[in-house]
C-alpha positions as CSV (number, residue, x, y, z in Angstrom):
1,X,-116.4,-132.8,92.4
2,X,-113.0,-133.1,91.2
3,X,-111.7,-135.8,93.5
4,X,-114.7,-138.1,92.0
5,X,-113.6,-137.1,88.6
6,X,-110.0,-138.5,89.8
7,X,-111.4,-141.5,90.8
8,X,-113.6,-142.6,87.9
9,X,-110.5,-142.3,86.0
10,X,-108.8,-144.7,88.7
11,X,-107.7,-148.0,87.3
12,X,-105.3,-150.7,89.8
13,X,-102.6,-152.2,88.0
14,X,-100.1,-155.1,88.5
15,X,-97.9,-152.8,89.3
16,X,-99.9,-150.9,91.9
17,X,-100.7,-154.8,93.4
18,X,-96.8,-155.3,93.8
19,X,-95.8,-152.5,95.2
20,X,-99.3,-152.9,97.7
21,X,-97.4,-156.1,98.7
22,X,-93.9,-154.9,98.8
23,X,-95.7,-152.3,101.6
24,X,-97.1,-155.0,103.2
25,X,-93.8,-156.3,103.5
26,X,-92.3,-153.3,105.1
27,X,-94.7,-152.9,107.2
28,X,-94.8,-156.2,108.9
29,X,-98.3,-155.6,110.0
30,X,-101.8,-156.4,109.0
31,X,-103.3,-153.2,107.4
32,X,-107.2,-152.6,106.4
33,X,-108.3,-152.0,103.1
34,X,-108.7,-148.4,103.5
35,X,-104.8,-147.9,104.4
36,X,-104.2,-149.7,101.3
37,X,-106.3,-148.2,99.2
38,X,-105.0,-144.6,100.8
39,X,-101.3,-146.1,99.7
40,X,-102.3,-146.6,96.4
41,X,-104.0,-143.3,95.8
42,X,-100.4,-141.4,97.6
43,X,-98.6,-143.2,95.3
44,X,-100.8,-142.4,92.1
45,X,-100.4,-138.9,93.1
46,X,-96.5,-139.0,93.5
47,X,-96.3,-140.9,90.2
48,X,-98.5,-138.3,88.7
49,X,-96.0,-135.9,90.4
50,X,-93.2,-137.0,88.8
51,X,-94.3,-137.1,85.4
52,X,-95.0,-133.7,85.4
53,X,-91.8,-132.8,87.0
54,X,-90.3,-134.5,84.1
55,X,-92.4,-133.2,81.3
56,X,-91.2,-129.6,82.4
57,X,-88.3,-130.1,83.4
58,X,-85.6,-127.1,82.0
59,X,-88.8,-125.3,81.9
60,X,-88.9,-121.9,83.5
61,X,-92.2,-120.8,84.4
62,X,-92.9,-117.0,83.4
63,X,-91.6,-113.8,85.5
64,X,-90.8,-110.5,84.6
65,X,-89.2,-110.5,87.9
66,X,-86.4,-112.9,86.2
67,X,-83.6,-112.4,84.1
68,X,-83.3,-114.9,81.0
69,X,-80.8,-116.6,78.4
70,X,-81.1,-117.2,75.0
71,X,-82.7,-120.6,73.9
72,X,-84.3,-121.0,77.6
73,X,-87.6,-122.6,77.1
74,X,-90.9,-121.0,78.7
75,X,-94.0,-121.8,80.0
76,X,-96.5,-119.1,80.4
77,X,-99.6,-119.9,82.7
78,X,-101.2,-116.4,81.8
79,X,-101.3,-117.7,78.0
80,X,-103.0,-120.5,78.9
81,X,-99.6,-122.4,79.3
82,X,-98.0,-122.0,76.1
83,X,-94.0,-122.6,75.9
84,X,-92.6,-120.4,73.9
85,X,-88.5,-120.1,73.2
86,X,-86.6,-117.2,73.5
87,X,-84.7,-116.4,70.0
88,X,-83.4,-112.6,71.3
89,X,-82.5,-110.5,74.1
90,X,-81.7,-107.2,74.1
91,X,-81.6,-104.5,76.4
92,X,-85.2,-101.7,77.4
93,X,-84.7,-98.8,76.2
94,X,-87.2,-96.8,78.0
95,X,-85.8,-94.7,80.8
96,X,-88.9,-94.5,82.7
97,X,-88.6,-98.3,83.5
98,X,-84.8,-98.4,84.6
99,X,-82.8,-101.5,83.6
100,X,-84.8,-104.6,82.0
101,X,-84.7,-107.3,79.0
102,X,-87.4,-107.6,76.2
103,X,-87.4,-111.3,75.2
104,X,-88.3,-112.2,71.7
105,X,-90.1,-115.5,72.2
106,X,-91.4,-117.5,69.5
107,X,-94.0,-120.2,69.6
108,X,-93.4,-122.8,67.5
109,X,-96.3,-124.5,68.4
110,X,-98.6,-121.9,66.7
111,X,-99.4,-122.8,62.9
112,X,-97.7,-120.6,61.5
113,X,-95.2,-120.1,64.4
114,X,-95.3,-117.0,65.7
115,X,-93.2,-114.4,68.0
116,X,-94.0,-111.9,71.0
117,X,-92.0,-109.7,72.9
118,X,-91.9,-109.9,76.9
119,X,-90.1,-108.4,79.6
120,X,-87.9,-109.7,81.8
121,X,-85.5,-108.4,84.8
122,X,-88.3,-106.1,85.2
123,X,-89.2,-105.5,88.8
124,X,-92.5,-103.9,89.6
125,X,-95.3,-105.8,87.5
126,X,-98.9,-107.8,88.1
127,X,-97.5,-111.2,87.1
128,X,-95.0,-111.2,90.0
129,X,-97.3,-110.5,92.4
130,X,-99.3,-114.2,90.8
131,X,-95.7,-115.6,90.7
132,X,-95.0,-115.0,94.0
133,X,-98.3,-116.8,95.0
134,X,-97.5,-119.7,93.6
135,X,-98.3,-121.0,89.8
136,X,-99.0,-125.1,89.4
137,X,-98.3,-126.4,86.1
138,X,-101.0,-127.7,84.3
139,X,-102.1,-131.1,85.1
140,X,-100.8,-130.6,88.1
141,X,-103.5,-132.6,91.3
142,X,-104.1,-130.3,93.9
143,X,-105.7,-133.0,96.0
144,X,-104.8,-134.6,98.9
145,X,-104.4,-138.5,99.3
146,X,-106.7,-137.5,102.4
147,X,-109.2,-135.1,100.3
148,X,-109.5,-137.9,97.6
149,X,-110.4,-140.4,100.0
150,X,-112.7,-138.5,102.0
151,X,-114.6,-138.2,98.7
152,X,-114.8,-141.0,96.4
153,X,-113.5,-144.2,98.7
154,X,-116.9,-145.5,97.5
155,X,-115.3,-145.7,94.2
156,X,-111.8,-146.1,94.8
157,X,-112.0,-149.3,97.3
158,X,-114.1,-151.9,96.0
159,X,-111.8,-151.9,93.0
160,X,-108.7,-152.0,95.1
161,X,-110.5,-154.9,97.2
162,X,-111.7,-156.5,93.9
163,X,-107.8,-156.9,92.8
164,X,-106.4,-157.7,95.8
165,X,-108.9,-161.0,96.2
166,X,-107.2,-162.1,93.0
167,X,-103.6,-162.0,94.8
168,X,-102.8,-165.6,96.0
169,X,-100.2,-164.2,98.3
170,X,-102.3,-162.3,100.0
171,X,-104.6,-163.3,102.8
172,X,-107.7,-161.4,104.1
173,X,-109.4,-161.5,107.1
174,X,-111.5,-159.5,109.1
175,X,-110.9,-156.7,106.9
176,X,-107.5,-156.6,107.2
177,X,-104.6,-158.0,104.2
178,X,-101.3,-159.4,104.5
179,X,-99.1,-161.8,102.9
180,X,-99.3,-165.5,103.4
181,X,-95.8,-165.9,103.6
182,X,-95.2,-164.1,107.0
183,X,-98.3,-165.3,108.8
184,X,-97.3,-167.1,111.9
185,X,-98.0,-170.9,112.3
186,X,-100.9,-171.7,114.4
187,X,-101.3,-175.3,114.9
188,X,-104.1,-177.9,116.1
189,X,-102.9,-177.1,120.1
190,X,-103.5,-173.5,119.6
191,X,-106.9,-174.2,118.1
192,X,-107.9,-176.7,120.9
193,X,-107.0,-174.1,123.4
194,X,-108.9,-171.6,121.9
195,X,-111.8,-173.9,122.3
196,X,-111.3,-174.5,125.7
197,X,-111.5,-170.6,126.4
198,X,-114.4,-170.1,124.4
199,X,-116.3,-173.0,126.0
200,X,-115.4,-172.1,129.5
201,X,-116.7,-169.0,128.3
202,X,-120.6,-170.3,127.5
203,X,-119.6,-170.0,123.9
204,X,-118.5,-166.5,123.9
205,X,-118.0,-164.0,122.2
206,X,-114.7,-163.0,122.8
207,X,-112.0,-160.9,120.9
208,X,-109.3,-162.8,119.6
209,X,-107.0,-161.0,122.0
210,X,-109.1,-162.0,124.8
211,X,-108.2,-166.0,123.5
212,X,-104.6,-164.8,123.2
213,X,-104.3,-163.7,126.7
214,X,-105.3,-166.9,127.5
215,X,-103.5,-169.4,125.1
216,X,-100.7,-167.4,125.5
217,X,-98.6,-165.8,122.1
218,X,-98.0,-168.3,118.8
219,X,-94.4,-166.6,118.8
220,X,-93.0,-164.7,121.3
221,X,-91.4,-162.0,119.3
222,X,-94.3,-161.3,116.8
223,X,-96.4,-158.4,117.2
224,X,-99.7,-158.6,118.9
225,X,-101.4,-157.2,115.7
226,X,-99.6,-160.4,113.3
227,X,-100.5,-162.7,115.9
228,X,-104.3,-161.4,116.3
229,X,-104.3,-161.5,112.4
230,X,-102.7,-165.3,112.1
231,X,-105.3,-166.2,114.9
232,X,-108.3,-164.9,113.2
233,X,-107.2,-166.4,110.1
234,X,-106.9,-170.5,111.5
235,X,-110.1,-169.8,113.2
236,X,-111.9,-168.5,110.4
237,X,-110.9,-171.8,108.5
238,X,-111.9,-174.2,111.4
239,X,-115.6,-175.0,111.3
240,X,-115.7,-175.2,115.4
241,X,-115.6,-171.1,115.6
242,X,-117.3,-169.0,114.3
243,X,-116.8,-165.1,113.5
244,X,-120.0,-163.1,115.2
245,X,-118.7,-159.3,115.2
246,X,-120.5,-156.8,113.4
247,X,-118.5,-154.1,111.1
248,X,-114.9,-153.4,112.2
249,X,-114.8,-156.0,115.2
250,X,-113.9,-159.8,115.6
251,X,-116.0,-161.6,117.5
252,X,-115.6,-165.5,118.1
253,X,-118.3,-167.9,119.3
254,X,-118.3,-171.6,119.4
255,X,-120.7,-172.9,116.8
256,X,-121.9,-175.5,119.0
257,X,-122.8,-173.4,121.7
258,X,-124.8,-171.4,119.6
259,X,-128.3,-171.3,120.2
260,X,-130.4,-173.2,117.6
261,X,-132.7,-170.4,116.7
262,X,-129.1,-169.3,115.4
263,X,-128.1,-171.9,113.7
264,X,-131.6,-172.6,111.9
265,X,-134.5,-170.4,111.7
266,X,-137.2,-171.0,113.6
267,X,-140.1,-172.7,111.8
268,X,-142.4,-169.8,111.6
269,X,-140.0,-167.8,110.3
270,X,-138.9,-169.7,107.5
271,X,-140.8,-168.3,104.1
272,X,-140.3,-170.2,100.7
273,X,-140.8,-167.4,97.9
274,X,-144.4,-167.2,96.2
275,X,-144.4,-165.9,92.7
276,X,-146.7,-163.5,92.1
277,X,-147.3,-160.3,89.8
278,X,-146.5,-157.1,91.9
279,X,-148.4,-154.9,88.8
280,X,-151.9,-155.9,90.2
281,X,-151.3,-154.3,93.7
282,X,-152.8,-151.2,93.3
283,X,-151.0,-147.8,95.1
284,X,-153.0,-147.6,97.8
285,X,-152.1,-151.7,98.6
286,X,-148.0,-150.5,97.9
287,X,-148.0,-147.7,100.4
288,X,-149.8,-150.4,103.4
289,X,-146.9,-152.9,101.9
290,X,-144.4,-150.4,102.7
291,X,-145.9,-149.5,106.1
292,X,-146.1,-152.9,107.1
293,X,-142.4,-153.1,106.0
294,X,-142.4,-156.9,106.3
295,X,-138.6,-158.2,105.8
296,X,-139.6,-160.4,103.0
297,X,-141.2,-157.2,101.3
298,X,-139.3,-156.1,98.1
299,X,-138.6,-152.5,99.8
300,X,-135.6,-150.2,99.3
301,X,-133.6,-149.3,102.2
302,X,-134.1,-145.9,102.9
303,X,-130.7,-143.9,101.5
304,X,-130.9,-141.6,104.9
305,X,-129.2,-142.8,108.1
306,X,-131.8,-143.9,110.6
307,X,-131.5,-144.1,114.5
308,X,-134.3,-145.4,115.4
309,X,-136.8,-147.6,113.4
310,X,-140.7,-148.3,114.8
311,X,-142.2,-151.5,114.1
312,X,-145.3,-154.1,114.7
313,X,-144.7,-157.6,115.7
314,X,-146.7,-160.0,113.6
315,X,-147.4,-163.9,115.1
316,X,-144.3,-165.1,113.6
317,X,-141.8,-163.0,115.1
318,X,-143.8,-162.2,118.7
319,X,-143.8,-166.3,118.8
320,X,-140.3,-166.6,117.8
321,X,-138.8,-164.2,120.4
322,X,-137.7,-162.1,116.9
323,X,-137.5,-159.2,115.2
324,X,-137.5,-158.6,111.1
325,X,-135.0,-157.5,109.5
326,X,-136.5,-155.3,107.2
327,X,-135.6,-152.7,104.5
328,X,-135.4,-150.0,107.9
329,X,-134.2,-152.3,110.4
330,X,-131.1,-152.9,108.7
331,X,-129.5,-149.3,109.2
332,X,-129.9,-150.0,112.8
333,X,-128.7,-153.3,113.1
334,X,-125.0,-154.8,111.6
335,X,-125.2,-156.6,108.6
336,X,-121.4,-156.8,107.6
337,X,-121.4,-159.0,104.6
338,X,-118.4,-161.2,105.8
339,X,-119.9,-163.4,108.5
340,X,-123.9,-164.7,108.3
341,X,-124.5,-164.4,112.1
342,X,-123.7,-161.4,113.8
343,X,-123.6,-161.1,118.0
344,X,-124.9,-157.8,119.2
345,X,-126.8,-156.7,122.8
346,X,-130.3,-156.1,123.1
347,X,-131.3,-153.7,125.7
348,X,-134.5,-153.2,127.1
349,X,-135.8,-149.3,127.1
350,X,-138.0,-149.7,130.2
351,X,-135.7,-151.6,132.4
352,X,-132.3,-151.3,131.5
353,X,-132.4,-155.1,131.5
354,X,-129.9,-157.0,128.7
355,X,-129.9,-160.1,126.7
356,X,-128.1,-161.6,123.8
357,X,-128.8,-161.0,120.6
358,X,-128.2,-162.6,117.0
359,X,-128.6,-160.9,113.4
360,X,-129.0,-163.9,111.1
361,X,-128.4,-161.7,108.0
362,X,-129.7,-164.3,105.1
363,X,-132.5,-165.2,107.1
364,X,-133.7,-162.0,108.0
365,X,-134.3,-161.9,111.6
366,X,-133.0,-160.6,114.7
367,X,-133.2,-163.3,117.4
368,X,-132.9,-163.2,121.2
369,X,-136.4,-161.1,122.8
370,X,-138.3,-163.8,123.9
371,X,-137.5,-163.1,127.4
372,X,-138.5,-159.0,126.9
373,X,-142.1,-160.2,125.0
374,X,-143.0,-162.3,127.8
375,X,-141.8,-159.9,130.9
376,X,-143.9,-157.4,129.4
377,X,-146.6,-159.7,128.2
378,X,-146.6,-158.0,124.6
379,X,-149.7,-158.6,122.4
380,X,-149.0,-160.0,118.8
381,X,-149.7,-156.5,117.4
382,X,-147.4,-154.7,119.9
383,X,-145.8,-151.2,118.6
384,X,-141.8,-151.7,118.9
385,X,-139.1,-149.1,118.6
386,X,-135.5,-149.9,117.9
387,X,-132.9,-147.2,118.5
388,X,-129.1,-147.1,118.2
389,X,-127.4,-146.6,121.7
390,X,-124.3,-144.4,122.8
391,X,-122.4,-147.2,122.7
392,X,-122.3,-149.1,119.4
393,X,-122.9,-152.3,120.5
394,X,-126.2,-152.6,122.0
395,X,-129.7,-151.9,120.3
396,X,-132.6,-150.6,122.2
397,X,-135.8,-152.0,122.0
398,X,-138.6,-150.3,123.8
399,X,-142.0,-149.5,123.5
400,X,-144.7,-147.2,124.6
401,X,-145.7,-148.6,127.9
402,X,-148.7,-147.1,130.2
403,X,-150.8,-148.4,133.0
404,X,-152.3,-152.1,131.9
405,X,-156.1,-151.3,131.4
406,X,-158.9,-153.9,129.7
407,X,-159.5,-154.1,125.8
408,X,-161.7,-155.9,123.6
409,X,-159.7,-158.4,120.8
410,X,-159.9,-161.6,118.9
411,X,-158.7,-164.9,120.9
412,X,-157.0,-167.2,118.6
413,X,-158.8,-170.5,118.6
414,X,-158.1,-173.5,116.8
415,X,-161.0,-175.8,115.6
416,X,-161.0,-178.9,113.3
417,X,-157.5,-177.3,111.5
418,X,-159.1,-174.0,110.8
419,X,-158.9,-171.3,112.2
420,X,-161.5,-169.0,114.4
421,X,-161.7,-166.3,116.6
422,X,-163.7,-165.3,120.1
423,X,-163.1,-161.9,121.1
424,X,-162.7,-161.6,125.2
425,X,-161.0,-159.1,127.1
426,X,-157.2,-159.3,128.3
427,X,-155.5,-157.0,129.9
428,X,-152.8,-154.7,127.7
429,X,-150.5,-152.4,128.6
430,X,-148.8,-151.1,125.8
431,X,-149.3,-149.4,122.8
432,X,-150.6,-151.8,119.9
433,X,-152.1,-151.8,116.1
434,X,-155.6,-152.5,116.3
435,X,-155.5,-153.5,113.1
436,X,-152.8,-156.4,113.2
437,X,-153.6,-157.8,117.7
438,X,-154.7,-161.5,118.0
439,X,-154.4,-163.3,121.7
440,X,-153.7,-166.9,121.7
441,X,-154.3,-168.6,125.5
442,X,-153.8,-171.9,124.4
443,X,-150.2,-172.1,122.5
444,X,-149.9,-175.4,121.9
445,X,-152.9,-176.3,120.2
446,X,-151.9,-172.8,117.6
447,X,-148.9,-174.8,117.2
448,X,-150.7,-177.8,116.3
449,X,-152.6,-175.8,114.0
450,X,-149.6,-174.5,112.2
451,X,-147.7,-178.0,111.6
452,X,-151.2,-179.3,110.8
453,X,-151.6,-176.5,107.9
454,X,-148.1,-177.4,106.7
455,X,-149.2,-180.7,106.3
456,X,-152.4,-180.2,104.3
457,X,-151.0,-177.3,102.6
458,X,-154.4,-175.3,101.9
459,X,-154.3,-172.2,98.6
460,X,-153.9,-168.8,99.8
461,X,-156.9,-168.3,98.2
462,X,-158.7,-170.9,100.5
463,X,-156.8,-169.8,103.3
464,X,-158.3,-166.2,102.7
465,X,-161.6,-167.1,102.2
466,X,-162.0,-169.3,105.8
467,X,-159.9,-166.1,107.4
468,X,-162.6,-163.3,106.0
469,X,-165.2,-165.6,106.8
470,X,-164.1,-166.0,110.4
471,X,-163.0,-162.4,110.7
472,X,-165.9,-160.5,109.4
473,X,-168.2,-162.3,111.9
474,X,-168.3,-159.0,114.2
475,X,-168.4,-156.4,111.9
476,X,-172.1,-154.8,110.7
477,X,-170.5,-154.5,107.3
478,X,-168.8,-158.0,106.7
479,X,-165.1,-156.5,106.5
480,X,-162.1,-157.3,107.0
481,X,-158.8,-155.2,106.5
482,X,-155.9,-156.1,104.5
483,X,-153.4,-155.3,107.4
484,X,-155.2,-157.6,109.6
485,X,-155.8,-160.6,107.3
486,X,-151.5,-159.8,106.7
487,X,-151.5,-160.7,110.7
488,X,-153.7,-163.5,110.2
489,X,-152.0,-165.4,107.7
490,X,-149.3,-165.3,109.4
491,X,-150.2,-167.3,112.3
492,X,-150.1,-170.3,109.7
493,X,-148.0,-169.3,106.8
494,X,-145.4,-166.8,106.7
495,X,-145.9,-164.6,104.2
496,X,-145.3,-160.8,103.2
497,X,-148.3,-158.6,102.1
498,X,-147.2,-159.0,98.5
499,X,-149.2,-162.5,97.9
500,X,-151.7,-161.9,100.2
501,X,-152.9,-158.8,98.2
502,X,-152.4,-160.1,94.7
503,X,-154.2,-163.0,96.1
504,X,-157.4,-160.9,97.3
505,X,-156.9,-159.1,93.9
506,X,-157.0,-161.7,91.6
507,X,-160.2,-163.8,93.1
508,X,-163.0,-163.0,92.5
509,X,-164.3,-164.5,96.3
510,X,-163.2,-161.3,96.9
511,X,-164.6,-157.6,97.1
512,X,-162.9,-154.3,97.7
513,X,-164.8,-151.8,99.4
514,X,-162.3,-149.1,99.9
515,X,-159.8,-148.0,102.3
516,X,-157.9,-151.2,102.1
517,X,-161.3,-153.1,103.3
518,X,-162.6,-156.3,102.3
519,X,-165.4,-158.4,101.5
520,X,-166.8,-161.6,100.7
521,X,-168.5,-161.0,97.3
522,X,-172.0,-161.3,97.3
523,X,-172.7,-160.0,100.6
């Protein structure tokens, strides 16, 4: 594609970063990156323009149409642009033809130079027809600022954003760039105000213009845009706000106000890393990883858009009142790179109902459902599905509701640390994965399990073995599945499937029997 050709050849110089800044200047605005980066390419192309112009200028460009001189210089796009000089005229002398010249042209850039005849002042011919078409000289860009950027702004940006970091004049926020010297002056007064708002306002969010039409303007004669722009920019560097709107938005909330599920990841959630050797999971194990999608799996996000994404709440999260993050989760969800916590609004798919919701990018989890999980009374196990909305910023999360009816499943008990299972019937009315469902009736004594096992920190592999043990109890053939020893351990330990396969993989406690089923060996 010719206008990603352009751009691999694009380079930004200091000279492009002045005259970026002496736009800014003009301007008197705040402009995003891709404005800038369009300004750059516009005046790449007019440079590129103008050298050309130059390089041929006094150049005619071939037509018989025209009349000539001697010693004019010629370019002849039909001879794959070779200039040529014209060292004779004379006159046709063919009266079929009428009145016409025949130019003695001699190419000096042939080895040895040589000479060819044309015509000129000669009216009815193929090449005027192309002449009056139009004819660009070579080298000449036939794209568009517009066309180029439509194209390859995947190349062209992050170079001119890479450059522009480097300029101390410049200042950058929220996406958008101008220079420090014409910022406004917001002072401690404006900030304390904008505090008040925000706490008057539970926390927030609110746009910065929302603040504005409250503190009032920093300068009475500034633009709205400047004084957004200077806003955003004090608050960004005061640790009482902070920015919470997803891509192409400015959000503020006051840190303080924030919940602390926000702030710090709740205590299930949090996973330290476990080294272990991804080669021994064999493919059958990597394709239930990847349906499990766990956010702490090493998966690819998928390259195509997705609109909606369909999950299964382990412990952890359904606990939490959270979502993962995952490798699919995150083309539904924000995750601008600029600010670590991102507000959005969660919408639930049966009611209508909606709640608050939090991306905590580096942590990996969406928070805010609790409410939902428990007005629905959602099993650990429950089938979710998260879908963008008409309007941008609210996520649905639904699931597959019907008519509450009795099922058979294993009760989480706690007994002496460890832990066991009774399977009783509850009543469930939604969609679930067998494979992954555990009950829990008594919370707090789960909870007491799980800071007991952080205190006496058993091995996966023990961990695995009292889990099998407990779980294969009910079935004829001593089994257990991976998937539901994934669900198991993570009533205790977060963890992705990764470890907890290798760990079956590597003991040798521990029989495969097929179909991702396993065994205590021996039995």
């Amino acid at each position: 594609m010719p206008s990603q050709h352009w751009a691999r050849n694009f380079t930004v110089s200091d000279e492009d970063l002045d005259s970026l800044s002496g736009f800014l200047l003009e301007k008197e605005t705040p402009l995003p990156i891709t404005d800038l980066a369009r300004e750059l390419v516009e005046r790449r192309l007019q440079q590129e323009a103008d050298a050309l112009a130059n390089k041929y200028k006094d150049i005619l460009i071939y037509s018989p149409a025209l009349t000539y001189k001697q010693g004019q210089k010629i370019l002849f796009p039909h001879l794959d642009y070779a200039i040529g000089s014209i060292t004779a005229l004379r006159k046709g002398n063919n009266p079929a033809y009428g009145n016409y010249q025949v130019l003695t042209v001699e190419f000096a850039t042939e080895n040895p130079p040589v000479t060819r005849k044309f015509a000129g002042g000669y009216g009815d011919h193929k090449l005027n027809e192309e002449s009056e078409e139009g004819l660009s000289l070579p080298g000449s860009n036939e794209l568009t600022a517009d066309e180029i950027m439509a194209n390859a702004r995947d190349l062209i940006i992050p170079q001119v954003e890479e450059k522009l970091k480097k300029q101390a004049d410049l200042v950058s926020v929220a996406g958008q760039w101008f220079p420090r010297t014409l910022m406004l002056d917001v002072n401690e007064g404006h900030l304390n105000l904008a505090e008040a708002i925000l706490d008057i306002n539970e926390g927030g969010p609110l746009t910065t213009a929302q603040i504005l039409d409250d503190i009032g303007a920093i300068v009475a004669k500034a633009s709205t845009d400047l004084q957004v722009f200077s806003l955003n920019y004090a608050m960004n560097e005061d640790e009482r706000f902070d920015e919470v709107g997803p891509v192409n938005s400015v959000l503020w909330f006051l840190g303080r106000l924030e919940p602390a599920e926000v702030q710090n990841a709740p205590y299930l959630l949090k996973y330290t890393p476990v080294d272990y050797e991804a080669g021994l999971l064999t493919p059958e194990m990597t394709k239930l990883e990847a349906e499990i999608d766990d956010e702490w799996s090493n998966l690819r996000t998928p390259e195509q858009e997705l609109e909606s994404v369909t999950i299964t709440l382990n412990y952890a999260h359904r606990r939490s009142g959270t979502l993962p993050l995952n490798a699919k989760m995150r083309q539904i969800f924000p995750t601008a790179r600029r600010t670590p916590r991102i507000y959005v609004t969660l919408v639930d798919g049966q009611d209508g109902e909606e709640y608050a919701g939090w991306v905590v990018r580096q942590e990996r989890y969406v928070y805010g459902l609790s409410k939902l999980y428990r007005k629905h009374k959602l099993p650990v196990g429950a089938i979710m599905y998260v879908e963008t909305a008409d309007d941008v910023d609210k996520i649905i999360v639904n699931f597959m509701a019907h008519k509450a009816r009795t099922e058979y499943l294993p009760l989480i008990i706690p007994k002496d640390g460890r832990m066991t299972f009774v399977y009783d019937r509850r009543s469930i009315g939604a969609d679930y994965d067998d494979l992954m469902i555990f009950g829990a009736d008594d919370l707090a004594a789960v909870d007491a399990m799980y800071q007991d096992s952080q205190k006496n920190r058993k091995s996966l592999s023990a961990l695995l073995h009292s889990l099998v043990t407990e779980l294969s109890r009910t079935s004829p053939q001593g089994t257990v599945h991976a998937k539901t020893l994934y669900s198991a351990v993570n009533v205790v330990r977060r963890l992705p499937p990764g470890p907890i396969f290798a760990a079956l993989v590597t003991n040798t406690d521990f029989e495969h029997v097929g179909n991702n089923y396993w065994r205590l060996s021996g039995r």
